[in-house]
mmCIF file as gemmi writes it, N, C-alpha and C atoms, coordinates in Angstrom:
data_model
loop_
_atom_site.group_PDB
_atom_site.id
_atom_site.type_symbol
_atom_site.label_atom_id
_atom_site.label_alt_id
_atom_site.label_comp_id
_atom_site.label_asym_id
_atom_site.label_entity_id
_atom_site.label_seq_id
_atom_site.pdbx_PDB_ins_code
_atom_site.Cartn_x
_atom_site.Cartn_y
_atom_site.Cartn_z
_atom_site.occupancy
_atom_site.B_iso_or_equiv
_atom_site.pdbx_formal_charge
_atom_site.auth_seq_id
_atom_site.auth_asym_id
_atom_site.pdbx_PDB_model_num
ATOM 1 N N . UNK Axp A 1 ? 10.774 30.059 28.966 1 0 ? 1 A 1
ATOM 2 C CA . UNK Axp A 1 ? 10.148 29.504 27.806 1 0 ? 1 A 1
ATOM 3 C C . UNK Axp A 1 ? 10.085 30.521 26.665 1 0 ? 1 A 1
ATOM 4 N N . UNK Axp A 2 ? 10.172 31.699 26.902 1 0 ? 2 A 1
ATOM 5 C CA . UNK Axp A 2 ? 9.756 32.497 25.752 1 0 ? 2 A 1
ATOM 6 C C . UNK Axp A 2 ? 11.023 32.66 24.686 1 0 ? 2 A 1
ATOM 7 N N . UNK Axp A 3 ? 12.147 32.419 25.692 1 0 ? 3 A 1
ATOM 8 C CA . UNK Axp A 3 ? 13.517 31.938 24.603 1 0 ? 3 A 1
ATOM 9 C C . UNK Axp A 3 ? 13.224 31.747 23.237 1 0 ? 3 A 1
ATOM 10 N N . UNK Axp A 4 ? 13.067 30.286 23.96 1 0 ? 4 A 1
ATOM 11 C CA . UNK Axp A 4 ? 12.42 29.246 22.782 1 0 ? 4 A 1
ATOM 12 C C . UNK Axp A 4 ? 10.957 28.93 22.128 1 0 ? 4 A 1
ATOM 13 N N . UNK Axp A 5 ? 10.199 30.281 22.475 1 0 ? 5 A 1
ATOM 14 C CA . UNK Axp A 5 ? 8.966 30.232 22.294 1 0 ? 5 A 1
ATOM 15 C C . UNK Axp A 5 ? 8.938 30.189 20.515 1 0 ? 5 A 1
ATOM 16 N N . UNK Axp A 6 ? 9.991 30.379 19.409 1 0 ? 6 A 1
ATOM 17 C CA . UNK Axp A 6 ? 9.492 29.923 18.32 1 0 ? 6 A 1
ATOM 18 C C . UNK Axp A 6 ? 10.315 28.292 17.586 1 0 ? 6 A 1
ATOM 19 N N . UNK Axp A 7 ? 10.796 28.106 18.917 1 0 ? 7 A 1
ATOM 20 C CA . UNK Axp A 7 ? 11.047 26.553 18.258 1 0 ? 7 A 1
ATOM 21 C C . UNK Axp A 7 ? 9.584 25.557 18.416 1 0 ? 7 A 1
ATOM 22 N N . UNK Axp A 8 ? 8.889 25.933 19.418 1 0 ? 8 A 1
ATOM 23 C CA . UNK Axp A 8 ? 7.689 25.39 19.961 1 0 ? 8 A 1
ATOM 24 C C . UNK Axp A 8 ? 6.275 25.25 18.755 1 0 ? 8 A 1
ATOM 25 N N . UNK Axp A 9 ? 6.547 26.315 17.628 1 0 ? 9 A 1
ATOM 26 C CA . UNK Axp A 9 ? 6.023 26.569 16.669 1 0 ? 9 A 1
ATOM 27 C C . UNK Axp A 9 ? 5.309 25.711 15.924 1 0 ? 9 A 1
ATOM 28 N N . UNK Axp A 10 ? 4.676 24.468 15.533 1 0 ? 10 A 1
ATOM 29 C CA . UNK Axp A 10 ? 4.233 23.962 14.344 1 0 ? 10 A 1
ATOM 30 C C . UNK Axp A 10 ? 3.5 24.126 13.091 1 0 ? 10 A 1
ATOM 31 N N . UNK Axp A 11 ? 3.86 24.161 12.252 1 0 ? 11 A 1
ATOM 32 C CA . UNK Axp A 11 ? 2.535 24.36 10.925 1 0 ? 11 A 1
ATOM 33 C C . UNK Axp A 11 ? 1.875 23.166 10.942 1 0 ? 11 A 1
ATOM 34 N N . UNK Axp A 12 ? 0.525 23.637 10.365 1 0 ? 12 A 1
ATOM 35 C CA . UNK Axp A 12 ? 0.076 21.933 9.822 1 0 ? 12 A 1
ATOM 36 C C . UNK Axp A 12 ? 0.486 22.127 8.434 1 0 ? 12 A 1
ATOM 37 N N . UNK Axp A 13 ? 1.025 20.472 8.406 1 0 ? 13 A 1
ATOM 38 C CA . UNK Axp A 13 ? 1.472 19.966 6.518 1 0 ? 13 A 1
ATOM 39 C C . UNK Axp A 13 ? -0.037 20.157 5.786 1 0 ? 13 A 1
ATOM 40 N N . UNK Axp A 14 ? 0.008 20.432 4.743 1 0 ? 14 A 1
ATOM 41 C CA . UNK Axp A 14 ? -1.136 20.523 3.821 1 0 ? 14 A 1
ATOM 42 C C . UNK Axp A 14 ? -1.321 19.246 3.52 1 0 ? 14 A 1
ATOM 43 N N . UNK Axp A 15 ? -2.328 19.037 3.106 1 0 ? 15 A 1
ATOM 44 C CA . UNK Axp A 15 ? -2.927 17.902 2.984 1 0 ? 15 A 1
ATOM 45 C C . UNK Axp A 15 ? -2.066 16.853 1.298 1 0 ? 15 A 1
ATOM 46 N N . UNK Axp A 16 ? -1.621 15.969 1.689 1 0 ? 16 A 1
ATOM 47 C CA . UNK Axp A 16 ? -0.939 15.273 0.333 1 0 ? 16 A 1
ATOM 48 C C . UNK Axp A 16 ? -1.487 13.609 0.328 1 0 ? 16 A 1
ATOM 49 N N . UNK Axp A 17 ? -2.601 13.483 -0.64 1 0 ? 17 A 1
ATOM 50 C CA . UNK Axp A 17 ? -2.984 12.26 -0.911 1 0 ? 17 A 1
ATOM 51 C C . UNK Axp A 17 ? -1.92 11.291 -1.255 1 0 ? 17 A 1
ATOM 52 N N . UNK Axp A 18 ? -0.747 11.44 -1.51 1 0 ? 18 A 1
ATOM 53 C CA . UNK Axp A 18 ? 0.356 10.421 -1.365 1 0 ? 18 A 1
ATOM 54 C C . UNK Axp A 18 ? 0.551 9.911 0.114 1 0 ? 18 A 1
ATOM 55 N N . UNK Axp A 19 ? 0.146 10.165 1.104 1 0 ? 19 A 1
ATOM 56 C CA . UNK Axp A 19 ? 0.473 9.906 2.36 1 0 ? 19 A 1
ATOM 57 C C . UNK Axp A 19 ? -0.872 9.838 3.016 1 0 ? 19 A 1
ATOM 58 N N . UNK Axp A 20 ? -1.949 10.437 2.886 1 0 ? 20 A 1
ATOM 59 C CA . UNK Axp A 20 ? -3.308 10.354 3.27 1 0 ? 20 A 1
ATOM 60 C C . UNK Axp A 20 ? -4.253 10.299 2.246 1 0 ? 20 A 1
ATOM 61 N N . UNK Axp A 21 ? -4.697 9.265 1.334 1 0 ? 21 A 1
ATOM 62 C CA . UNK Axp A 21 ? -5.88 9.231 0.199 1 0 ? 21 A 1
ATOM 63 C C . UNK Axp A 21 ? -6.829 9.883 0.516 1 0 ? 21 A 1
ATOM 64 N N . UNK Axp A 22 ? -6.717 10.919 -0.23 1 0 ? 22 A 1
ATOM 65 C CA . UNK Axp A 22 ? -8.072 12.133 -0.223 1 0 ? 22 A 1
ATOM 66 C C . UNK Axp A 22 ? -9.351 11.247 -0.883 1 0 ? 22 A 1
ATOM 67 N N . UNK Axp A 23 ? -10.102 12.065 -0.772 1 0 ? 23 A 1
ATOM 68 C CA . UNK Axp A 23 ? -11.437 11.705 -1.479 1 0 ? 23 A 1
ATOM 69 C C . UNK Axp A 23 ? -11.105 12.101 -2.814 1 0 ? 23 A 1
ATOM 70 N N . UNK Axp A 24 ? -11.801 11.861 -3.708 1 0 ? 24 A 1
ATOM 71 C CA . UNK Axp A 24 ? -11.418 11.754 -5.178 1 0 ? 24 A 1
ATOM 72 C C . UNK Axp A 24 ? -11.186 11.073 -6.38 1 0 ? 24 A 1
ATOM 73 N N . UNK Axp A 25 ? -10.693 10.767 -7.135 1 0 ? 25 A 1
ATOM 74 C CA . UNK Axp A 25 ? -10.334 10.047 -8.289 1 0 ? 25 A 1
ATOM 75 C C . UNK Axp A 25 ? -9.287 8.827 -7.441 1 0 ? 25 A 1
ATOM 76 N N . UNK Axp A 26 ? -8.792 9.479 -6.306 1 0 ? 26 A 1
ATOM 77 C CA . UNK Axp A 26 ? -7.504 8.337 -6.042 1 0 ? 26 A 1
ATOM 78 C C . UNK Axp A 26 ? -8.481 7.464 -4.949 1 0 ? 26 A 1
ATOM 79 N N . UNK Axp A 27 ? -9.441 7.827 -4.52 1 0 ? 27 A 1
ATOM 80 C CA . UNK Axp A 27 ? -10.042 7.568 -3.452 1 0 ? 27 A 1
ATOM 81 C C . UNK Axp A 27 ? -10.603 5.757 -3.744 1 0 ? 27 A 1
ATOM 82 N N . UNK Axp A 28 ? -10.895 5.556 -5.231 1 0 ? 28 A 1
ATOM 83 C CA . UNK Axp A 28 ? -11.179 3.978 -5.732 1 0 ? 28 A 1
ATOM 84 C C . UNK Axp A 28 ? -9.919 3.253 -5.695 1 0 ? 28 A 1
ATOM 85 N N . UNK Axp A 29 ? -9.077 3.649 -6.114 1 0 ? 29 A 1
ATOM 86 C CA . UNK Axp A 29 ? -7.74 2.683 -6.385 1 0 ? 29 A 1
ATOM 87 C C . UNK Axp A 29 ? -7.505 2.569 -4.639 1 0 ? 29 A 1
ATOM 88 N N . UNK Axp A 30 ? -7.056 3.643 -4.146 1 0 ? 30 A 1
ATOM 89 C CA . UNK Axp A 30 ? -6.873 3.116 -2.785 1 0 ? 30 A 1
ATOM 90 C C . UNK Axp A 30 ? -7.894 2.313 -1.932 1 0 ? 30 A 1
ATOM 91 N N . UNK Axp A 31 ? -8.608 2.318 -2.451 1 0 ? 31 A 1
ATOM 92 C CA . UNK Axp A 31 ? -9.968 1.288 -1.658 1 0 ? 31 A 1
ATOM 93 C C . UNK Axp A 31 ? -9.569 -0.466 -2.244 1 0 ? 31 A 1
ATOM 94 N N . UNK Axp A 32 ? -9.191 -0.482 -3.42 1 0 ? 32 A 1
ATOM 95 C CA . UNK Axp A 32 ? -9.017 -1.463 -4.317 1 0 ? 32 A 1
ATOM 96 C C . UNK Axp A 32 ? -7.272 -1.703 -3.278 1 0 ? 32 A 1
ATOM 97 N N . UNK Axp A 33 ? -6.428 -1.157 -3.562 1 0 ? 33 A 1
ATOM 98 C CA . UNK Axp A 33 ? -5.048 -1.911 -2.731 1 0 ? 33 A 1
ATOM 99 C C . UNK Axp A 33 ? -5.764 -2.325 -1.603 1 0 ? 33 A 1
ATOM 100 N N . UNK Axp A 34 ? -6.508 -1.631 -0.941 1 0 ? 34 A 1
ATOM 101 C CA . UNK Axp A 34 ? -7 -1.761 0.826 1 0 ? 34 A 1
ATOM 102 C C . UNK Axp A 34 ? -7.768 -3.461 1.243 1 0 ? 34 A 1
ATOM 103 N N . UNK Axp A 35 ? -8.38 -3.834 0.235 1 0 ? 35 A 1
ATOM 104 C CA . UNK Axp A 35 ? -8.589 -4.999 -0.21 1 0 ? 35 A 1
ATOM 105 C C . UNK Axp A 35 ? -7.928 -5.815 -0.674 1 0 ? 35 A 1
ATOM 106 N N . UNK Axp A 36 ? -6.838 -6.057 -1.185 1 0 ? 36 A 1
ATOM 107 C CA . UNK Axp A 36 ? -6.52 -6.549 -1.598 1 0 ? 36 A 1
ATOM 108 C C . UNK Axp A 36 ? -5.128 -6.999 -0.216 1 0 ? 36 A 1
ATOM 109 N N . UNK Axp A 37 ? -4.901 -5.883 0.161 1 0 ? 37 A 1
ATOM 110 C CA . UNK Axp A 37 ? -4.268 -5.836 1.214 1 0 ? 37 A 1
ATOM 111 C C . UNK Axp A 37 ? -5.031 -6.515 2.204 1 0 ? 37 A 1
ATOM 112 N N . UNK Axp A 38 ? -5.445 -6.899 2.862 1 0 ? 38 A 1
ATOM 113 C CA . UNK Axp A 38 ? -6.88 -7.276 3.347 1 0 ? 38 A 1
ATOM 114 C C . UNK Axp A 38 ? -6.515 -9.333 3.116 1 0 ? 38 A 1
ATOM 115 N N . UNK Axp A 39 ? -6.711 -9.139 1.984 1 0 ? 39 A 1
ATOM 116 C CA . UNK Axp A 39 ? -6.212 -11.201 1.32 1 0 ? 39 A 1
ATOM 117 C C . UNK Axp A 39 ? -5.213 -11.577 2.061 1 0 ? 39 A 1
ATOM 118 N N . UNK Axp A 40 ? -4.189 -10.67 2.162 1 0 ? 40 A 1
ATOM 119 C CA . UNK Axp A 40 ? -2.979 -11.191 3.004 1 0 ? 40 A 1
ATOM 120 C C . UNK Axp A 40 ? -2.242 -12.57 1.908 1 0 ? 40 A 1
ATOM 121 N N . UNK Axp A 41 ? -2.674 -12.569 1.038 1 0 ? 41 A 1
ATOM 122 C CA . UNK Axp A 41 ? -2.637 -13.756 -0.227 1 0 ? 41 A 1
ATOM 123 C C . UNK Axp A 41 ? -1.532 -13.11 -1.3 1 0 ? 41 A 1
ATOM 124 N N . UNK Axp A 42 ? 0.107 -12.795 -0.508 1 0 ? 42 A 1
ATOM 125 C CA . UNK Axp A 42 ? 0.925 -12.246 -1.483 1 0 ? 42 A 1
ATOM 126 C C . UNK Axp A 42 ? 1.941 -11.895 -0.774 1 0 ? 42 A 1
ATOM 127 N N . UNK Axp A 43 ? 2.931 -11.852 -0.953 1 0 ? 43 A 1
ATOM 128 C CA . UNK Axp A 43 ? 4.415 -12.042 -0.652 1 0 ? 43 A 1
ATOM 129 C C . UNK Axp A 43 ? 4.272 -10.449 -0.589 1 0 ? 43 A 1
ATOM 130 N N . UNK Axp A 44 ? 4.493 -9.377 -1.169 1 0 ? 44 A 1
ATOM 131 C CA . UNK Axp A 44 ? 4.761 -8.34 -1.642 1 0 ? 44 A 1
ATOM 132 C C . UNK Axp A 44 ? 3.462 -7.271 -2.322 1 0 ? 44 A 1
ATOM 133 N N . UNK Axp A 45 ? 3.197 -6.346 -2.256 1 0 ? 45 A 1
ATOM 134 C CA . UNK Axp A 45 ? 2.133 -5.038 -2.634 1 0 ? 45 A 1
ATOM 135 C C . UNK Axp A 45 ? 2.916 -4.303 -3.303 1 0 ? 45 A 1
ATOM 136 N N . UNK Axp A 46 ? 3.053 -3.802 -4.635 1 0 ? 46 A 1
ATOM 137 C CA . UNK Axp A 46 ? 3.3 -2.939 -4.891 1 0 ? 46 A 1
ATOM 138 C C . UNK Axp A 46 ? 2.247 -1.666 -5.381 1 0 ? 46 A 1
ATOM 139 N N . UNK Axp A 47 ? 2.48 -0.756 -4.172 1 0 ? 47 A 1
ATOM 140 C CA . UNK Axp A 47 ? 1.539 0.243 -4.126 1 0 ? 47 A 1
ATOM 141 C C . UNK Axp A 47 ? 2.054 1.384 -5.074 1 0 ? 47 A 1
ATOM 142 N N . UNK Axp A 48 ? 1.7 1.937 -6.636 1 0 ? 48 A 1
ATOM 143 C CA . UNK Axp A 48 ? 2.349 3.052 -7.418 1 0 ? 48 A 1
ATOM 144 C C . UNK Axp A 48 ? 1.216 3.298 -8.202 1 0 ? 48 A 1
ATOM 145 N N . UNK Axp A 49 ? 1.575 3.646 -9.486 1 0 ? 49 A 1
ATOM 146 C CA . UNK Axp A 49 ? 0.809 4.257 -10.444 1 0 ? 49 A 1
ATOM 147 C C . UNK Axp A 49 ? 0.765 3.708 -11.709 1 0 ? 49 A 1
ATOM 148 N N . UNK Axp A 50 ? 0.801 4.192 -12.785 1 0 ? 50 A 1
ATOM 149 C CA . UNK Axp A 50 ? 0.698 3.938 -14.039 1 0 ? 50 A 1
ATOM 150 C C . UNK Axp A 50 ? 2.282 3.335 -14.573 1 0 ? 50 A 1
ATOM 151 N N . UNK Axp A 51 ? 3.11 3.352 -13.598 1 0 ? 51 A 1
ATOM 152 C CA . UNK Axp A 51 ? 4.64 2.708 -13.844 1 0 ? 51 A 1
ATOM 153 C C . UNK Axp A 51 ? 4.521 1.421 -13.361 1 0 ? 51 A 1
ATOM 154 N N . UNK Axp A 52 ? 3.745 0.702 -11.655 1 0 ? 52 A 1
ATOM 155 C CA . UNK Axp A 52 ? 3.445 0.012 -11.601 1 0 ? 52 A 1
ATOM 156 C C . UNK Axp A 52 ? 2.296 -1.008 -12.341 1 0 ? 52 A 1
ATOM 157 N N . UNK Axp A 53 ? 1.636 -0.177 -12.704 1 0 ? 53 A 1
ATOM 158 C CA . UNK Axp A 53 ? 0.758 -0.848 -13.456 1 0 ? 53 A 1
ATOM 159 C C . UNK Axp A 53 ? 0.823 -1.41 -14.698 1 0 ? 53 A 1
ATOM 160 N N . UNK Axp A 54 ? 1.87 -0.968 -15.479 1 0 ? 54 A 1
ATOM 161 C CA . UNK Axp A 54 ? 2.056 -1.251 -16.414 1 0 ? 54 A 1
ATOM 162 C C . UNK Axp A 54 ? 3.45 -2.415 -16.301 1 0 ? 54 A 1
ATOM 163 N N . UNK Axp A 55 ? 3.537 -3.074 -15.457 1 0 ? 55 A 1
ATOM 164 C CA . UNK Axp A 55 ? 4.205 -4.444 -15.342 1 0 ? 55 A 1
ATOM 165 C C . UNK Axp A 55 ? 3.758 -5.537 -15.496 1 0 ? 55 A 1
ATOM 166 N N . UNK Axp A 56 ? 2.076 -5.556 -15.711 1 0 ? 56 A 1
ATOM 167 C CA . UNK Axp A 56 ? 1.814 -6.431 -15.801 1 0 ? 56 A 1
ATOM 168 C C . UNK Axp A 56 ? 1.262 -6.615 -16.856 1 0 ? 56 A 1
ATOM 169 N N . UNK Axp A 57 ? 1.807 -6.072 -17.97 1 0 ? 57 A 1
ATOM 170 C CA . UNK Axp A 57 ? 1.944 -6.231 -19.425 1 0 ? 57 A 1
ATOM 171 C C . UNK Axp A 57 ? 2.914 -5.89 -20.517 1 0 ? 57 A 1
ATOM 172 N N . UNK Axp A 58 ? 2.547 -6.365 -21.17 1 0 ? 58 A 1
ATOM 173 C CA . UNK Axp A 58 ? 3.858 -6.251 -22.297 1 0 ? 58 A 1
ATOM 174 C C . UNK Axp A 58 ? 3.581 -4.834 -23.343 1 0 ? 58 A 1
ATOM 175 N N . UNK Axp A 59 ? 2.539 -4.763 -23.731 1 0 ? 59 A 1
ATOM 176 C CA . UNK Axp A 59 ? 1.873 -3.376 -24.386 1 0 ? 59 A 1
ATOM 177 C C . UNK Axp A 59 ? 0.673 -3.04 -23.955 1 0 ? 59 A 1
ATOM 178 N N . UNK Axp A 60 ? 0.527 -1.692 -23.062 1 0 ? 60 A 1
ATOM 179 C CA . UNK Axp A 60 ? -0.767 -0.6 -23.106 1 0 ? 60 A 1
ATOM 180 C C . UNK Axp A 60 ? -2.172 -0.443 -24.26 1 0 ? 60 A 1
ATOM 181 N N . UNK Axp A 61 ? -3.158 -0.37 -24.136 1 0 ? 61 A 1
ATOM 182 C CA . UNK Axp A 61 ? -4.282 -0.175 -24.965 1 0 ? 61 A 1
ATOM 183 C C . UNK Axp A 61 ? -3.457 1.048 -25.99 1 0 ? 61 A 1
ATOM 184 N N . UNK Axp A 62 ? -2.713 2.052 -25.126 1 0 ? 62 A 1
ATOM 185 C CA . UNK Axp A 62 ? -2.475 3.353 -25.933 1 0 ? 62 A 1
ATOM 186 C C . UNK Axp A 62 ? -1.166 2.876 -26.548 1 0 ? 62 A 1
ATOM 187 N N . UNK Axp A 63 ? -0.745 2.13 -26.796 1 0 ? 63 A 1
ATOM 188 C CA . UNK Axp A 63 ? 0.841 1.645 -27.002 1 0 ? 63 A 1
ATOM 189 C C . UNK Axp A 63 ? 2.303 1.526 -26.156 1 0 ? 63 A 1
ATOM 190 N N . UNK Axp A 64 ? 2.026 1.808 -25.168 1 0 ? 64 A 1
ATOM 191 C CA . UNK Axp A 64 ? 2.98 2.304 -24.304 1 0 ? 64 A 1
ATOM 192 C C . UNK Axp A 64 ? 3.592 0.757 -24.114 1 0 ? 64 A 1
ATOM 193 N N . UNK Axp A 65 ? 5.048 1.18 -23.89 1 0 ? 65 A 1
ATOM 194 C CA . UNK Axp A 65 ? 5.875 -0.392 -23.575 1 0 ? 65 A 1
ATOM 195 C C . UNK Axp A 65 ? 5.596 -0.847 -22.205 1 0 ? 65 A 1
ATOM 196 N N . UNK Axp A 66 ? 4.867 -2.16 -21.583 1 0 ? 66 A 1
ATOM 197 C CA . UNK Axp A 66 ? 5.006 -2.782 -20.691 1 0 ? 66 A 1
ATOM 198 C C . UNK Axp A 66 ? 6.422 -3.348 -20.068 1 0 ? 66 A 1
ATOM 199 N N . UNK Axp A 67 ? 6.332 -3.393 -18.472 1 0 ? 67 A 1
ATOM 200 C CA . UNK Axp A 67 ? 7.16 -3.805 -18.354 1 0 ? 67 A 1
ATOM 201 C C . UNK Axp A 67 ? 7.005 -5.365 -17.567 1 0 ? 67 A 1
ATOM 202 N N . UNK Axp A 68 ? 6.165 -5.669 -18.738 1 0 ? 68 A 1
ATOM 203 C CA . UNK Axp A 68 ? 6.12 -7.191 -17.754 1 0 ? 68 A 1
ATOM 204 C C . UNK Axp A 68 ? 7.194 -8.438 -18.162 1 0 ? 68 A 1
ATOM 205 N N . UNK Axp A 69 ? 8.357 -8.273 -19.075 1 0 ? 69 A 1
ATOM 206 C CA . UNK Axp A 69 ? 9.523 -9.135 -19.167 1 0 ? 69 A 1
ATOM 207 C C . UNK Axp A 69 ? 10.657 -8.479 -17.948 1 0 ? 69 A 1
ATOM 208 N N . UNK Axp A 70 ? 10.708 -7.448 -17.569 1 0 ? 70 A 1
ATOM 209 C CA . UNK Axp A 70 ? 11.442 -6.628 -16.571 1 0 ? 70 A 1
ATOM 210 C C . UNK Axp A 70 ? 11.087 -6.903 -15.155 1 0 ? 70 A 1
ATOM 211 N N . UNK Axp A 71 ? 9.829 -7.195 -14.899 1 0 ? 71 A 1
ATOM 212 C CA . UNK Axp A 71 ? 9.038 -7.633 -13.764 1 0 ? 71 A 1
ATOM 213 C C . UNK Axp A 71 ? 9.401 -8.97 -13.355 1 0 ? 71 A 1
ATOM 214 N N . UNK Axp A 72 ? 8.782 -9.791 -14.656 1 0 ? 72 A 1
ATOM 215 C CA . UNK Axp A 72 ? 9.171 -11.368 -14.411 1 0 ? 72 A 1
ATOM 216 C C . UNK Axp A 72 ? 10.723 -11.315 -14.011 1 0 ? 72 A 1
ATOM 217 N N . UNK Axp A 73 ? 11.393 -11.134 -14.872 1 0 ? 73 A 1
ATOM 218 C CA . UNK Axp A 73 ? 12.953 -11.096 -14.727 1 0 ? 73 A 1
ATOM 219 C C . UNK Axp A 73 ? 13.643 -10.677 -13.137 1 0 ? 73 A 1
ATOM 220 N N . UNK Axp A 74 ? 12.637 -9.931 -12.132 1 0 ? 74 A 1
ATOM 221 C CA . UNK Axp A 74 ? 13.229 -10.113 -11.043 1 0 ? 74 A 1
ATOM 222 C C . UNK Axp A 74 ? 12.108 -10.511 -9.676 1 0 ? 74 A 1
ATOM 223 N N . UNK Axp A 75 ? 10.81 -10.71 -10.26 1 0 ? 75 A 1
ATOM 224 C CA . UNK Axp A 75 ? 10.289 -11.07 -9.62 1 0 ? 75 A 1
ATOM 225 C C . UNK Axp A 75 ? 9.334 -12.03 -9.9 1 0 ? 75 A 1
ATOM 226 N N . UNK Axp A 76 ? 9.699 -13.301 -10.426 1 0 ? 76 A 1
ATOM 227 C CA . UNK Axp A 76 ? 8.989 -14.066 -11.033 1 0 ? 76 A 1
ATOM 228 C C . UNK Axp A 76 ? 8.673 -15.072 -10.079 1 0 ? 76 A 1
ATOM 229 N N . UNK Axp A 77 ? 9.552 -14.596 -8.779 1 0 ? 77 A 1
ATOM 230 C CA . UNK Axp A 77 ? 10.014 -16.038 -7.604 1 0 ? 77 A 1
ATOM 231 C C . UNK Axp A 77 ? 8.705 -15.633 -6.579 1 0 ? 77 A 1
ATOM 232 N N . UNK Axp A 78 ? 8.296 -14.194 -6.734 1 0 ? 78 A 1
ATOM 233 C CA . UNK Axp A 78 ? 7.448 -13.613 -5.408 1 0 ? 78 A 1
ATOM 234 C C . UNK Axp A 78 ? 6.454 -13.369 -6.148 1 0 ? 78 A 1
ATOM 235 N N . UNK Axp A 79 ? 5.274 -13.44 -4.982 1 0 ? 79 A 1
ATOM 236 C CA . UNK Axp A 79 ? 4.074 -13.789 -5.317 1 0 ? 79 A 1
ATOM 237 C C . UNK Axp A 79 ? 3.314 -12.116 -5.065 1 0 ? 79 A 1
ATOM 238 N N . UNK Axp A 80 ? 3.098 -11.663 -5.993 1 0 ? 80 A 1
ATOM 239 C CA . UNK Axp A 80 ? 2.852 -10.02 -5.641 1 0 ? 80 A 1
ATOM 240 C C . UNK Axp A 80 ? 1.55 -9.81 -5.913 1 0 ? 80 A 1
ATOM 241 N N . UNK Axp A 81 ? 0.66 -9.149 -5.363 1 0 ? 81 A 1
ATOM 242 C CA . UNK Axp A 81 ? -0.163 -8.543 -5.554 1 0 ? 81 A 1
ATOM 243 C C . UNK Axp A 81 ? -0.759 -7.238 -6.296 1 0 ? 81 A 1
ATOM 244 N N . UNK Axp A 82 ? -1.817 -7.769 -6.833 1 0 ? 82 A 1
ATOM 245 C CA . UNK Axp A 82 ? -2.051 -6.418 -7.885 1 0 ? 82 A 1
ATOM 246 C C . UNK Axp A 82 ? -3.779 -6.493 -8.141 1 0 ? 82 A 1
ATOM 247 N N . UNK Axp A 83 ? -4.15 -4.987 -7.616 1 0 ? 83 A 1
ATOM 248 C CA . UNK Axp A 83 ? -5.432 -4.815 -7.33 1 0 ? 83 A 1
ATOM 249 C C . UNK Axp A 83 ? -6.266 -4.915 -8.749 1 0 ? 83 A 1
């Protein structure tokens, strides 16, 4: 065994709220998908950020271009969910 005593090795991964929701600022939104997830009332989840979120409009409070003609245009048939 001692051969291979450093293939046997593991680190622990540091902690990445993309894969485990830390406590924090992200800690509401992921509570909000978790529910919503939960309805089971939707074809599709799209779980993202401020790129997803902004599909379901055409213009932002701050001006930013929506992409909700881009959205409809390929998903107008599925019933998606949005927290």
């Amino acid at each position: 065994m001692k051969k291979y005593a450093s293939l046997l090795v593991l680190q622990v991964p540091r902690d990445n709220p993309c894969i485990c929701p830390a406590a924090g600022i992200r800690a509401r939104r992921h509570d909000a998908f978790v529910e919503t997830a939960k309805t089971g009332d939707f074809d599709i989840l799209f779980y993202g950020d401020s790129i997803t979120d902004l599909w379901n409009v055409e213009i932002d409070p701050a001006g930013n271009p929506g992409g909700k003609g881009v959205f409809n245009k390929y998903f107008s048939d599925v019933k998606a969910a949005t927290p």
